[in-house]
Structures are given as structure tokens and as C-alpha cells.
N, C-alpha and C positions, 0 to 999 in steps of 0.2 A: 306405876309403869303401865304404858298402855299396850293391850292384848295384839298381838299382828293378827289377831284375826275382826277388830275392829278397824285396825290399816290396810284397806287392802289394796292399797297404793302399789304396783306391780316393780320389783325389784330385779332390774335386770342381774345385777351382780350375783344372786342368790341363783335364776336360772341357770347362766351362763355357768356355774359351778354345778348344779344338777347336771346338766346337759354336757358337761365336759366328765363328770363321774360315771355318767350311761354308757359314754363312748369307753370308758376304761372299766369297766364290767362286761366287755362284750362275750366273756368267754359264760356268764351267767346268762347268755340268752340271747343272742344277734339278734336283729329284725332284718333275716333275710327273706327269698321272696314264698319260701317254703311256711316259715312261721306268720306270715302277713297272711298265706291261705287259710293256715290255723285257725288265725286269729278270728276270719272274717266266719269261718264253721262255727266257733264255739260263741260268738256272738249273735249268727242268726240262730244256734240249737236253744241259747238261752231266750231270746226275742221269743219263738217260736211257742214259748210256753203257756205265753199270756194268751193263746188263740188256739191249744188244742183241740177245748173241749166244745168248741162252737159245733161242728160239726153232731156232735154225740149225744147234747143235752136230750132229746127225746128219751134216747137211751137211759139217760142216767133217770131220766122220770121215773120209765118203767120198773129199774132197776129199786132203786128207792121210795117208790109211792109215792111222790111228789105231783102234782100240776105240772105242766110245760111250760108255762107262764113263772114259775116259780123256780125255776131253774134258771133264770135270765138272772139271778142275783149269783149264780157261779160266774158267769163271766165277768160278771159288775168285781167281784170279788178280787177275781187277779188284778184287773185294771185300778182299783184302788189300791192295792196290794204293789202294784209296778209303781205309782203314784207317789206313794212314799217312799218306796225306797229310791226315788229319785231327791227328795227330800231331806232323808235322814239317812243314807246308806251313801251313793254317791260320793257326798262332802267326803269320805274317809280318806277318800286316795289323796287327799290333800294333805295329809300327815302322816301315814302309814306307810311300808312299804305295798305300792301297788299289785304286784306278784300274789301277795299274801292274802289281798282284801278278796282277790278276783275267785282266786282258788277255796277261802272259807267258803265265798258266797256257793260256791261250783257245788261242794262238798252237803252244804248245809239242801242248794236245790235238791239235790239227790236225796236227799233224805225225808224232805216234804213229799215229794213227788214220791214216792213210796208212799210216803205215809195217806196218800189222798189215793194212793189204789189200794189204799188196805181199808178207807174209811167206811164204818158200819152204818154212818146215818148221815142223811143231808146237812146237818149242822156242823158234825166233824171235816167232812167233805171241804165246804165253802169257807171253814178257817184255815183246812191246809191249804186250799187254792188261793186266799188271801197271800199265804209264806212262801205260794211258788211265783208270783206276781212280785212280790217281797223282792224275793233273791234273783229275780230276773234281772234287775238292775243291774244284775254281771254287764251287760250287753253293752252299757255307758262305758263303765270302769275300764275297758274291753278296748273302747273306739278311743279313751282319754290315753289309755298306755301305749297304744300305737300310734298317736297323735306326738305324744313326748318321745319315744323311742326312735322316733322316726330323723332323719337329716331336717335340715330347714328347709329346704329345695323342695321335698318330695313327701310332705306333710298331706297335701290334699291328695296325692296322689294313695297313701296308704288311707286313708278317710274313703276315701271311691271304693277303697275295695273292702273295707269291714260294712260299709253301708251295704255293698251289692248282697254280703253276708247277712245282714241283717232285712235287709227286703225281701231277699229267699226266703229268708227263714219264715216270714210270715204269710207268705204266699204259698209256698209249700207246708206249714203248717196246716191247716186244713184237709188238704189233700192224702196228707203221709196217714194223720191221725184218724181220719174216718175211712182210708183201706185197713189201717191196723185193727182199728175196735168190728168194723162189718167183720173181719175175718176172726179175732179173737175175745172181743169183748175188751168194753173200754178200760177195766181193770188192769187187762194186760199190757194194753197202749199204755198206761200211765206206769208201771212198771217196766215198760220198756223203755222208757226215756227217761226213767231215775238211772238204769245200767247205763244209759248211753251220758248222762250226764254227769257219771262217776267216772266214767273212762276218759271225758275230756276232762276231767280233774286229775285225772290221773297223768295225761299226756303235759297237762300245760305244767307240773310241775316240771318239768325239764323241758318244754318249749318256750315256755312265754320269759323276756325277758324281763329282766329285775330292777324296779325305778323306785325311788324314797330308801326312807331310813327305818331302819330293822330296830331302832331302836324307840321306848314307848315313848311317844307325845306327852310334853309339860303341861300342855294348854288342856283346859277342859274342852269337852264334847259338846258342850250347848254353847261354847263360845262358840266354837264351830260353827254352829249352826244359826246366832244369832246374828252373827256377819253375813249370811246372805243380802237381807234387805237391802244394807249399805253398799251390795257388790254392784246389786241392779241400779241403786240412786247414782253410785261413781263414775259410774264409766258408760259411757255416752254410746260407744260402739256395742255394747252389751246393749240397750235398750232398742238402739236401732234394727242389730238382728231379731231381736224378740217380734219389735213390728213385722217385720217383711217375713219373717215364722211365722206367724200367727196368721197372717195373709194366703197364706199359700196352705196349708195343713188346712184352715177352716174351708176353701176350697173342695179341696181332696174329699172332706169329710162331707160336708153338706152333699157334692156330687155323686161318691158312691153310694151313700145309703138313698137318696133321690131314685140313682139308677136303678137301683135294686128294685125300688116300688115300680118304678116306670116298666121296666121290664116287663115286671108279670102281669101288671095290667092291660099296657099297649101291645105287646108281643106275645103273650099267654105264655111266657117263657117258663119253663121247671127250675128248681134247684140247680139244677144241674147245669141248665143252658146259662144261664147265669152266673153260676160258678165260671164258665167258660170266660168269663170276660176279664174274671182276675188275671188268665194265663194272658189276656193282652195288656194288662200292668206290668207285665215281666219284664216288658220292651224297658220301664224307666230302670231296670236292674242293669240293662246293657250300657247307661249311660254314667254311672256313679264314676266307674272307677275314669275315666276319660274327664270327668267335669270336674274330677280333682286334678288330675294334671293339670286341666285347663284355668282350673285357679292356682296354681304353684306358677303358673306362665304369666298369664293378665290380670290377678287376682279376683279377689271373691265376688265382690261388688261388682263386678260386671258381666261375672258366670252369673249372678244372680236375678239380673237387668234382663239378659240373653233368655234365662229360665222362666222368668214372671212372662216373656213374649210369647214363649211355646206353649203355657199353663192358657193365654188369653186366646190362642191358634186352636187349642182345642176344647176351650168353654164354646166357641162360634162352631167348629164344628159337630159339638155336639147338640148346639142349638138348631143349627141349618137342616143338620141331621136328624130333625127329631121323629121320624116316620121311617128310617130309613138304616137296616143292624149295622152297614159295613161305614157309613159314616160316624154313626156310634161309639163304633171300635175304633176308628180312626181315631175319635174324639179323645176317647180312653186312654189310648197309646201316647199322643201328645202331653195330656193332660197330666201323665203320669211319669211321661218323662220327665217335663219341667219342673212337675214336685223332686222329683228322686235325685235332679242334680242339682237343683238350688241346695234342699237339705246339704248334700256333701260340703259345695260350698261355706255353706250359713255356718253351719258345723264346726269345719275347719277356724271361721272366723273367730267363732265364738270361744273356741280354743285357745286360740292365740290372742284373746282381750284381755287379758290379766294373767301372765305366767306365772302367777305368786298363788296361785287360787284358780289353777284349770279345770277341778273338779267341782266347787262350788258354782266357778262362773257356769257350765255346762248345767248343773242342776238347776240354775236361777232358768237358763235358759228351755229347757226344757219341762218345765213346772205351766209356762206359760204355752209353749209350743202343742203340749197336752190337753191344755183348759181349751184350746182356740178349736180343737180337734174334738169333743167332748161337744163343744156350742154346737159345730157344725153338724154334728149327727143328731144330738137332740133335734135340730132345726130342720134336718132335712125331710122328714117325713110332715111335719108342719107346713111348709112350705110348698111347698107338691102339692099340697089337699087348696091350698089357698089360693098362689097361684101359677097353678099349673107347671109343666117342665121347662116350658120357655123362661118363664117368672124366676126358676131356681136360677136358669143358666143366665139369665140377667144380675142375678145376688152374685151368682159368683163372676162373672163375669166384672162386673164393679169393686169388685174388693181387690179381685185379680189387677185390674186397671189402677188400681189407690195404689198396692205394692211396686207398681213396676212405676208409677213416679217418686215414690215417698224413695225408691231404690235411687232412680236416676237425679232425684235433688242429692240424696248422700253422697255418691260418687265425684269425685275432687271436694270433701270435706272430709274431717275427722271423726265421723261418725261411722 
């Protein structure tokens, strides 16, 4: 007998019975427009986790006797830690009830995130921030439940708004986490977001609604997870989004760690001034929830066409601008809009590529979406040093320009 997780040939019959049993459990959890806010909180509180401790690592130096260079392997730590659990955590909701997965994961963060403000020494420390990175993976499981739970109509439109949650979350991350540690010590901050992320565990057992089967999975777990490769090789629309993901995010990534160096060098800019520039990434938070509409209306593939255009509007102007803060910021505001609503879109897409397998398809997708973003930072302080800010914004500016035709060939194909 061959495994359905070696088939993953998308089974309309099986959806269209999920999605008709969703709508007959509604009294286990609506997705009205109260739980869709929910949703999008408890997705960017989880997001938020992989990025508290940027801010604090000094802190944690002095606190533990460590180097400050040597504290760079806590951050490294969560992001491997989110890594896999995009990998090996993700895939569950494929066979599990979804409900259930979200809420262990909710339960278990809280408990790491304690136990990494209780830790005695930097090695304890960076294994529990490995299992809050881990269980951050909530924030997937999170966009994939409100993606299914949602009508067919207004799928991007619920994706707009868990994303806007999830880009909050990381953008005010930083900011929440280093007023909390300056005023009470970063111990506290981390114990302050194990309480708070008990209490969304607490809330989502009676908010978030109920999708899959309560009952245990026949199939093994590594079959599970050895049908990825095959998801990526099958399905042609899955690969396609990976491209024009990985186009866009490496952007993003090479750009702001670039600006960051730019900054302080050309502008003598502080920390702080600096910081200021994230608050004009906020602007691509204003556009999520709109750029999912805007794909439930004309679809993805052309919110993403439209997005690659805005992403290429503000590589130039931050090239033209390169002496100059307010076209900078301009630059930033564009650049970041484009990312923040292609993502919705791509998203959404990548969601609806295989209904038999929406959590697996989302991890194959985002495994890649990650590595592209990873390239780009490694790359961007490299590049900067070789050739120059104009040099970067010509790199991204060309990969920008690759996505927005490799987009526009897809478009009227099945890709």
C-alpha cells in the first residue's frame, strides 16, 4: 500500500469534506472578525520571540561573563531553533487536530521562556532559546489555521491580517523588550512573556477554532516528513512561489543589514537613529491586510507582479537617495511595503497549492524563504565593504527585476 504522504497529489474530495466539517463545528470556535485579531496577537507574540533578545545581548554579557561577540550565538540560536521547527513541527497540522498542535506548542513556549529567565549559565541559556525559537513555529501553524478556517472568498484577506500580526510582532519586538529589560532586568522581560504567553494559551483554548481529527494519526512521523521533497518536486506552483520568495526576502535582507552599516557610517547615526528607520517598515504593516483582499479579488500572481514593482520603486530610490535620510526613508517605506504584501499574497498561494498537505506545502515553502533571507544578511555587510551602497542597491535591485519577470512569465500559466 502506498503511504498518502508519499502521494501528495491534492484530493479535492477530502478538502471539500474538511472544509464542510469546519463550517459544522462553528459553535468549537467561528473565525469571526474578533478571533481573526486574536489570531493575528498571538501570532505576532509568538514571532516576536525569535527577536527579543537582540536588543539586551550586552546585558546578558555582563550578566554571565561572557564576550559580546559571543552572545551572537543566542540569537543564531532561536533562528535555528524557528528553522526547524519549521521543518519538523509545522508538518503536524497535517494530521493532528490543528487546535491542539498550536496550543501544546503555546503551552510548551511558556515554559522554555521561563526556563531561559531562570538559566544559570550561557550554555543553559542558548538551549532554552534554541526551544523558544523551536516553539515559535506556533506563528506558521497560526496563519495555516486561519487560512483553512477561513471562506474561500476571503482567505487572503484573513492572511493580511495574521501577517500584519506577525510583522508587528517583530518590529515591536525589540522595542517592548529593551524598555522591559532597561527598566527591570532582562530576566524579567523573559518571564514576562512566559505569563503572557500562558495566557494566550490560555485564551486560544476557547478562541481559536477547531480543524483536523482528534483522533491519533496511522501514518508514521518520518513518513511525514519524508514526503516533503516530493511536495517541492510535484507541484510546479509550489516551486514557482519559492522563486519569487526567495527574490523578495533576499532583497529585504541584504538591504536592511547594508542600511544598518550605511547608516552609521555615512550619517554617524546611533542605535537609536537607526532603530528609527524600522518604525518606517511599519508603513508595509499598513498594507498586508488590503493586499490580501487584493488577492481574493485579482489573485496572487498579480498582487505579486504589482509588489516586485513597488520593492524595484524603492531599491532606486534608495539608490538615488544615497546621501540623502528622507529619500532613504522613502526608500525603506516602499521597499518594505512590497515585501510585506507580496509575502500575504505568496502565502496565501502557497496555501492553496496542495489542500491535502497545507502544512507541509507552507514548511517546504518557507524552509527556502528563510535560507534566501539568511544569504542576504550574510551577504550584506560583504557587499557594502566591496561594492559600495550603490553596488548593493544594484544586487538587489537585479534580483528585484529577475522576480518581477520570472512573476510576469507565470502569470496566464499554471505555475
Amino acid at each position: 500500500m502506498v503511504s498518502k504522504y508519499s502521494n501528495v497529489t491534492p484530493s479535492a474530495g477530502a478538502e471539500i469534506r474538511r472544509e464542510s466539517q469546519a463550517q459544522q463545528n462553528k459553535s468549537s470556535g467561528a473565525l469571526t472578525s474578533w478571533v481573526s485579531v486574536f489570531m493575528a496577537a498571538a501570532a505576532g507574540a509568538a514571532m516576536a520571540n525569535n527577536y527579543v533578545m537582540h536588543p539586551v545581548l550586552p546585558d546578558v554579557a555582563d550578566s554571565l561573563g561572557v564576550s559580546i561577540s559571543a552572545t551572537g550565538i543566542l540569537a543564531g540560536a532561536t533562528q535555528a531553533g524557528y528553522l526547524l521547527g519549521i521543518i519538523f513541527l509545522v508538518p503536524l497540522g497535517d494530521i493532528f487536530n490543528l487546535k491542539k498542535v498550536i496550543i501544546i506548542q503555546q503551552i510548551t513556549l511558556s515554559m522554555v521562556l521561563l526556563l531561559s529567565a531562570l538559566s544559570p549559565s550561557f550554555v543553559m541559556l542558548a538551549s532554552a532559546l534554541f526551544l523558544v525559537g523551536l516553539m515559535s513555529s506556533s506563528s506558521l501553524q497560526i496563519s495555516s489555521l486561519g487560512f483553512r478556517a477561513s471562506p474561500a472568498g476571503s482567505r487572503g484577506a484573513t492572511m493580511g491580517a495574521i501577517m500584519a500580526g506577525i510583522s508587528s510582532g517583530i518590529v515591536l519586538s525589540r522595542i517592548v523588550s529593551g524598555a522591559l529589560s532597561e527598566q527591570y532586568g532582562w530576566r524579567i522581560m523573559l518571564a514576562t512573556l512566559a505569563a503572557m504567553t500562558a495566557l494566550i494559551a490560555i485564551i486560544s483554548l476557547k478562541a481559536l477554532p477547531s480543524w483536523g481529527s482528534d483522533e491519533r494519526a496511522s501514518d508514521s512521523y518520518w513518513g511525514l516528513i519524508k514526503s516533503l521533497p516530493d511536495i517541492f518536486i510535484k507541484h510546479a506552483s509550489l516551486r514557482a512561489s519559492v522563486v519569487a520568495g526567495c527574490c523578495w526576502f533576499f532583497v529585504f535582507s541584504i538591504l536592511w543589514v547594508s542600511l544598518s552599516v550605511y547608516l552609521a557610517n555615512e550619517f554617524s547615526l546611533s542605535s537609536t537613529g537607526i532603530g528609527l528607520f524600522g518604525f518606517a517598515g511599519l508603513a508595509g504593516v499598513l498594507v498586508t491586510r488590503p493586499a490580501g483582499a487584493l488577492a481574493d479579488r485579482i489573485g496572487s500572481k498579480r498582487v505579486i507582479l504589482y509588489s516586485f514593482a513597488v520593492i524595484i520603486l524603492g531599491v532606486v530610490s534608495l539608490a538615488v537617495g544615497n546621501s540623502n535620510l528622507w529619500l532613504l526613508g522613502l526608500g525603506v517605506v516602499l521597499f518594505d511595503m512590497g515585501v510585506f504584501a507580496a509575502q500575504v499574497a505568496n502565502q496565501t498561494r502557497v496555501l492553496d497549492a496542495n489542500p491535502d498537505a497545507r502544512n507541509r506545502t507552507l514548511s517546504v515553502y518557507m524552509c527556502f524563504y528563510y535560507g534566501a533571507g539568511a544569504l542576504g544578511s550574510s551577504a550584506g555587510s560583504y557587499f557594502l565593504s566591496i561594492f559600495g551602497w550603490i553596488g548593493v542597491c544594484a544586487i538587489a535591485g537585479f534580483v528585484a527585476l529577475f522576480g518581477f519577470i520570472f512573476t510576469l512569465k507565470c502569470i496566464g500559466s499554471r505555475q
